[in-house]
C-alpha positions in Angstrom: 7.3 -31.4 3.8 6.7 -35.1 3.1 6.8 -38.0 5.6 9.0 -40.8 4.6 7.6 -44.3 6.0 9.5 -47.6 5.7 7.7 -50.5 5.4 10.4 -53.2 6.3 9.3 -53.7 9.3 5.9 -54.3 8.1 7.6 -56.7 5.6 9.6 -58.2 8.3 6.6 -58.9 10.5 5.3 -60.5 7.5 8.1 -62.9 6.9 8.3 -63.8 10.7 4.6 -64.8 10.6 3.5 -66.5 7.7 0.4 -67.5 8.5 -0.5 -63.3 8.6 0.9 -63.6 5.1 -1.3 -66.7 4.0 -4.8 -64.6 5.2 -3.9 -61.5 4.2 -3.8 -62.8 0.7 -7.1 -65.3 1.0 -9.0 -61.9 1.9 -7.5 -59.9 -0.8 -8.2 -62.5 -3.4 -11.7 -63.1 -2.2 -12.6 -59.6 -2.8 -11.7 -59.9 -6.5 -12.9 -63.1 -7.0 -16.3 -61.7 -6.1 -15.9 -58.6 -8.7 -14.7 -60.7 -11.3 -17.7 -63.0 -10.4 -20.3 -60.0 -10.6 -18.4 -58.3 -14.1 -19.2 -62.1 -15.4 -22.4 -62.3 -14.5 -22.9 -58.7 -16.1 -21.7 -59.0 -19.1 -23.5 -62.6 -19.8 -26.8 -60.7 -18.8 -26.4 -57.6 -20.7 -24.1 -58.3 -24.1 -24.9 -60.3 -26.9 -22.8 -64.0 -27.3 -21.3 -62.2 -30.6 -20.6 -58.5 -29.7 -22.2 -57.1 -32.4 -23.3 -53.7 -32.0 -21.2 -53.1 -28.7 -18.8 -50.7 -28.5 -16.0 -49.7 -25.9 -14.7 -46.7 -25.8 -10.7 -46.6 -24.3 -9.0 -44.1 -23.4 -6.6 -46.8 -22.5 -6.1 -46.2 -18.9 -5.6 -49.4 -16.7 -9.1 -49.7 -15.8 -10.0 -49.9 -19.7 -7.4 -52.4 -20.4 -8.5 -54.1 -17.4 -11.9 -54.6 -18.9 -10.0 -55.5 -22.0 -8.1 -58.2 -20.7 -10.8 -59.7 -18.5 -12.9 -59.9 -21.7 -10.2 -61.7 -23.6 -9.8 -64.3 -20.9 -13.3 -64.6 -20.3 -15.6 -63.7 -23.3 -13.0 -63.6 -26.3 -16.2 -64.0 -28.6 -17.7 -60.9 -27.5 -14.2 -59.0 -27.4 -13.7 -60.4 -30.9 -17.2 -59.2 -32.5 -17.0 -56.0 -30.5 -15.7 -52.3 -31.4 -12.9 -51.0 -29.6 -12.8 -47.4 -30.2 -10.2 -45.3 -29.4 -9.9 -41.1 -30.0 -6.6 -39.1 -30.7 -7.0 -35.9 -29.8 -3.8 -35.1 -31.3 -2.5 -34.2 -27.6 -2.2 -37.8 -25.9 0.8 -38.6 -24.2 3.5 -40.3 -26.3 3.3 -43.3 -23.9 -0.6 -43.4 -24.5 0.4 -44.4 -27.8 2.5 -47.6 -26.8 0.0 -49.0 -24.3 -2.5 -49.0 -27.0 -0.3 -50.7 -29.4 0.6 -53.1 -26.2 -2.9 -54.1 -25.7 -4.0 -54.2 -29.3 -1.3 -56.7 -30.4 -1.4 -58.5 -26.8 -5.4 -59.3 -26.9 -5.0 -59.4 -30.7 -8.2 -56.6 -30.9 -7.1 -53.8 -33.0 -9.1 -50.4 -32.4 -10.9 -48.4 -34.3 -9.0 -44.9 -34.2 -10.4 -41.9 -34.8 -9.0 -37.9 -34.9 -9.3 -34.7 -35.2 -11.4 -33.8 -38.7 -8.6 -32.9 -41.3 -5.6 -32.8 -39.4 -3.0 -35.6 -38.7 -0.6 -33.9 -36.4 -0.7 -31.5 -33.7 1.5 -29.0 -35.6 -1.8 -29.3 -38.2 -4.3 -29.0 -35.0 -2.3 -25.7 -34.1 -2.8 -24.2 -37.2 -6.3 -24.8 -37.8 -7.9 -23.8 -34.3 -4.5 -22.6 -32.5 -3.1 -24.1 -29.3 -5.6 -26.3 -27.3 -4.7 -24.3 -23.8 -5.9 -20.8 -25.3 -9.2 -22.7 -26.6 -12.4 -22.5 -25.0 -12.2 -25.6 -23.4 -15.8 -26.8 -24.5 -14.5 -25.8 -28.3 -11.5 -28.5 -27.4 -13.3 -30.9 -26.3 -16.2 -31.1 -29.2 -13.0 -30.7 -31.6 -10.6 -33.2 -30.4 -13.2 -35.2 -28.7 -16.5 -35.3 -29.5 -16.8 -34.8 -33.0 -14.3 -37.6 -33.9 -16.2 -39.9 -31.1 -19.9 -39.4 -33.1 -18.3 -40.4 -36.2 -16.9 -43.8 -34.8 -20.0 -44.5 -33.4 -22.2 -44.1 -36.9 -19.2 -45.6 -38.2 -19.9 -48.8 -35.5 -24.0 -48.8 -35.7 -23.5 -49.8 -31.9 -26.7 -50.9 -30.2 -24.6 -50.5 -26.7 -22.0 -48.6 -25.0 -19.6 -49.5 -22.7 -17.5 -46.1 -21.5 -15.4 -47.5 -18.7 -17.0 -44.7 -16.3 -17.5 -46.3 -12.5 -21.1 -46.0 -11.1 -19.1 -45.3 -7.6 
């Protein structure tokens, strides 16, 4: 069974006591002020001023477009010489689809897509190695995944790598 909580009176409390409000939202700004500080002081250290030879690889969750939208705001030279590379396994979620196409046309940085080796649907994927949950799953992966990932990186001649994984 799932507890239900209301939060109006937490809201209400709020309201009543503005000056709760008015810290509550100093603290929470100060924490991301301090990580957008450190993610600028990373990327000036570790990128090159053009972006060549960097590549991100999205798998456009918000944390990717995060870093996407930070970089247009903040270093739209190195977004703009960089690779954004993207992989279609042939089994992402429509909506996948329209938050890519969202955040290409939004930060103007179109992605370099790559798929599945010879097939362009997932009816085609079916029929050439049968349905993805009967697969060995580490056949899937180098397939839909991996394969089509090594050839947008010789396709990039990247010198770096930025995968979006957290070090935490």
């Amino acid at each position: 069974m799932f507890a239900v909580r209301s939060f109006a009176p937490l809201l209400s409390r709020r309201v009543q006591a503005p000056q709760l409000q008015c810290s509550w939202r100093l603290l929470s700004t100060s924490a991301l002020d301090d990580k957008v500080a450190t993610f600028k002081a990373d990327i000036e250290k570790h990128l090159p001023a053009d972006g060549k030879r960097v590549v991100f690889a999205t798998a456009w969750l918000a944390t990717d477009n995060v870093f996407v939208a930070l970089m247009h705001e903040h270093f739209p030279n190195i977004l703009s010489g960089m690779h954004l590379v993207a992989i279609d396994t042939m089994h992402l979620f429509d909506t996948t689809h329209i938050v890519a196409k969202q955040v290409e046309v939004r930060y103007s940085k179109a992605a370099l897509w790559k798929a599945v080796a010879d097939v362009s649907t997932r009816e085609e994927f079916n029929a050439k190695y049968g349905n993805c949950e009967e697969m060995d799953t580490a056949d899937f992966d180098f397939v839909s995944k991996v394969e089509p990932f090594q050839r947008a990186l010789a396709e990039c001649n990247k010198d770096i790598l930025i995968t979006g994984r957290r070090m935490d």
